[in-house]
Backbone bond lengths (Angstrom), bond angles and torsions (degrees), N, CA, C in turn:
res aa  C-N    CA-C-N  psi(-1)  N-CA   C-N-CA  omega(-1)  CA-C   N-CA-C  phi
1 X - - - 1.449 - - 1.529 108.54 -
2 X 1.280 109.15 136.07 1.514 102.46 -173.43 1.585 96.27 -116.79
3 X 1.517 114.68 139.35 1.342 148.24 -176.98 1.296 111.27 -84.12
4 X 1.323 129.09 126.94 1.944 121.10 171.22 1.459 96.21 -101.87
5 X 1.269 170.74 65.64 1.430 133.00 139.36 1.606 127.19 15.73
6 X 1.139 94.83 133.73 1.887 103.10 175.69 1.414 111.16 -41.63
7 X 1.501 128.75 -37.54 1.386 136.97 -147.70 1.779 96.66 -119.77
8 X 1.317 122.37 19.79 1.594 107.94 -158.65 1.508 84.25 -152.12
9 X 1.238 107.76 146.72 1.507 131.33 166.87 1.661 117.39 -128.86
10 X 1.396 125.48 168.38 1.385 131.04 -172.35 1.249 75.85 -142.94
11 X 2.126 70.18 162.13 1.705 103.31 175.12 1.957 95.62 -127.95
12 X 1.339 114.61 140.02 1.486 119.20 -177.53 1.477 104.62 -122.24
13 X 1.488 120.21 86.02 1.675 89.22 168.12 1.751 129.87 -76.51
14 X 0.752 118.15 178.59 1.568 143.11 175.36 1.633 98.36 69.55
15 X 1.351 124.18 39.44 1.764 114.37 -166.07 1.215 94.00 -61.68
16 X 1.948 99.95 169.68 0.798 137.61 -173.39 1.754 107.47 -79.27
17 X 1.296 126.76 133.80 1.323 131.63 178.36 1.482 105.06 -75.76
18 X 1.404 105.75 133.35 1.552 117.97 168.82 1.510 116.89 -103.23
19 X 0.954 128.18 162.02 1.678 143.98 -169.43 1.778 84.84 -90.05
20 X 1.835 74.52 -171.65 2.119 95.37 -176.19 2.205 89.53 -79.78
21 X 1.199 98.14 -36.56 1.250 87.94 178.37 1.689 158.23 -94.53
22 X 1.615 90.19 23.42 1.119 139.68 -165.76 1.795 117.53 57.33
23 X 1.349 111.48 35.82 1.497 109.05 155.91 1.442 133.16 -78.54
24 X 1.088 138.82 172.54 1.371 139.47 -176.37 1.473 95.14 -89.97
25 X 1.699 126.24 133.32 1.146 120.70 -179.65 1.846 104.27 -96.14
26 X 1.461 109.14 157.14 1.444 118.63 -178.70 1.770 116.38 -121.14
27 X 0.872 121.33 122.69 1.223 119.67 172.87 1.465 116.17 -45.79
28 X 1.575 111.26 -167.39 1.863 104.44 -176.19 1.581 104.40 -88.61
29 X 1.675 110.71 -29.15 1.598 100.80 169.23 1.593 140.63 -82.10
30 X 1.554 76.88 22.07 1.970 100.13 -171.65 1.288 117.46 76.40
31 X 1.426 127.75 1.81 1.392 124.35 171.31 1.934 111.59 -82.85
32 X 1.283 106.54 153.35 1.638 130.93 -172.23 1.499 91.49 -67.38
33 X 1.392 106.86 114.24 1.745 106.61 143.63 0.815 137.92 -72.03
34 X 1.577 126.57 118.33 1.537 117.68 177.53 1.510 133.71 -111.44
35 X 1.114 128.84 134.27 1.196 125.86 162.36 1.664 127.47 -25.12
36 X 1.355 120.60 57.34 1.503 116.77 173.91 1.833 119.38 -36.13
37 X 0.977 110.45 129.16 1.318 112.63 -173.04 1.536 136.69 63.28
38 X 1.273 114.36 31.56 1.530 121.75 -150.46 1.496 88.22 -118.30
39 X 1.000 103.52 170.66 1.878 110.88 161.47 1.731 105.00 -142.25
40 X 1.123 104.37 131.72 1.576 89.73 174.00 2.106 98.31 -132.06
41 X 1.420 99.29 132.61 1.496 108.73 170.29 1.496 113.83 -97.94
42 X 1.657 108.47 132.05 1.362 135.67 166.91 0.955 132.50 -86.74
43 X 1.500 136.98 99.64 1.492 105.49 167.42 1.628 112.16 -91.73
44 X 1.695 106.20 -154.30 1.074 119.73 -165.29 1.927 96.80 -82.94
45 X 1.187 112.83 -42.72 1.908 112.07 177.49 1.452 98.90 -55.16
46 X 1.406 153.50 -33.89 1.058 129.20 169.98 1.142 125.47 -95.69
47 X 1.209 139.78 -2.27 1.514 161.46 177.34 1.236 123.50 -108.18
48 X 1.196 139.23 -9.99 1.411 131.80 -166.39 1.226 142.63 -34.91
49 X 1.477 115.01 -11.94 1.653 115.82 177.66 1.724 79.54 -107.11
50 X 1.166 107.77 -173.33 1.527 112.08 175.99 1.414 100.23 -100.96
51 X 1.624 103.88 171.34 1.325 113.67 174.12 1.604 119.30 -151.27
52 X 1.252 114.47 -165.06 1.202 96.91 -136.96 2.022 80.68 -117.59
53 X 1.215 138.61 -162.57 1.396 153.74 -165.11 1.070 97.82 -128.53
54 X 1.235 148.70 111.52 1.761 145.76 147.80 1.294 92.93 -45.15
55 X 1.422 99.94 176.29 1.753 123.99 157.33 0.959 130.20 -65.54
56 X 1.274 134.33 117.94 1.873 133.01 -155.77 1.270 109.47 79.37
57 X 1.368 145.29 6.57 1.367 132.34 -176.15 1.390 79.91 -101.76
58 X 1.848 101.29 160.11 1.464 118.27 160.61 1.791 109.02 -131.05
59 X 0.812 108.48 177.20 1.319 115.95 175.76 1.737 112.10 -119.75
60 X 1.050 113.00 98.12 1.568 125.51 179.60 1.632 99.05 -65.87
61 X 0.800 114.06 -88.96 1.692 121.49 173.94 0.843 141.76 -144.25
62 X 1.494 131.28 169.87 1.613 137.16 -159.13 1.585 93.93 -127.86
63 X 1.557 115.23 108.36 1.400 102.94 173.21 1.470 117.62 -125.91
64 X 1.119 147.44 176.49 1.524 152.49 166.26 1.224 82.52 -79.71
65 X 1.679 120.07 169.30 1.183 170.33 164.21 1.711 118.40 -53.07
């Protein structure tokens, strides 16, 4: 589970694609689609509890502000 701090942001490449309604979308064999080559940054205002890495996501880094 990865943690944001108030003062710290991440970088995730290959995330996971979300819908209009912010679910995680699934392919037809039930596996996670991901964004190949993407990077997407988090902070702590949109993340606040921790969460967890789908399949194919990585975690580039955890930085302060």
């Amino acid at each position: 589970m990865i943690v944001i701090a108030h003062n710290q942001y991440c970088c995730i490449s290959n995330p996971v694609m979300k819908g209009d309604d912010g679910a995680v979308v699934k392919g037809p064999q039930g596996y996670f689609k991901n964004r190949l080559g993407f990077n997407e940054y988090r902070v702590r205002e949109h993340y606040p509890r921790p969460f967890p890495l789908y399949p194919g996501e990585e975690l580039k880094e955890l930085k302060e502000k």
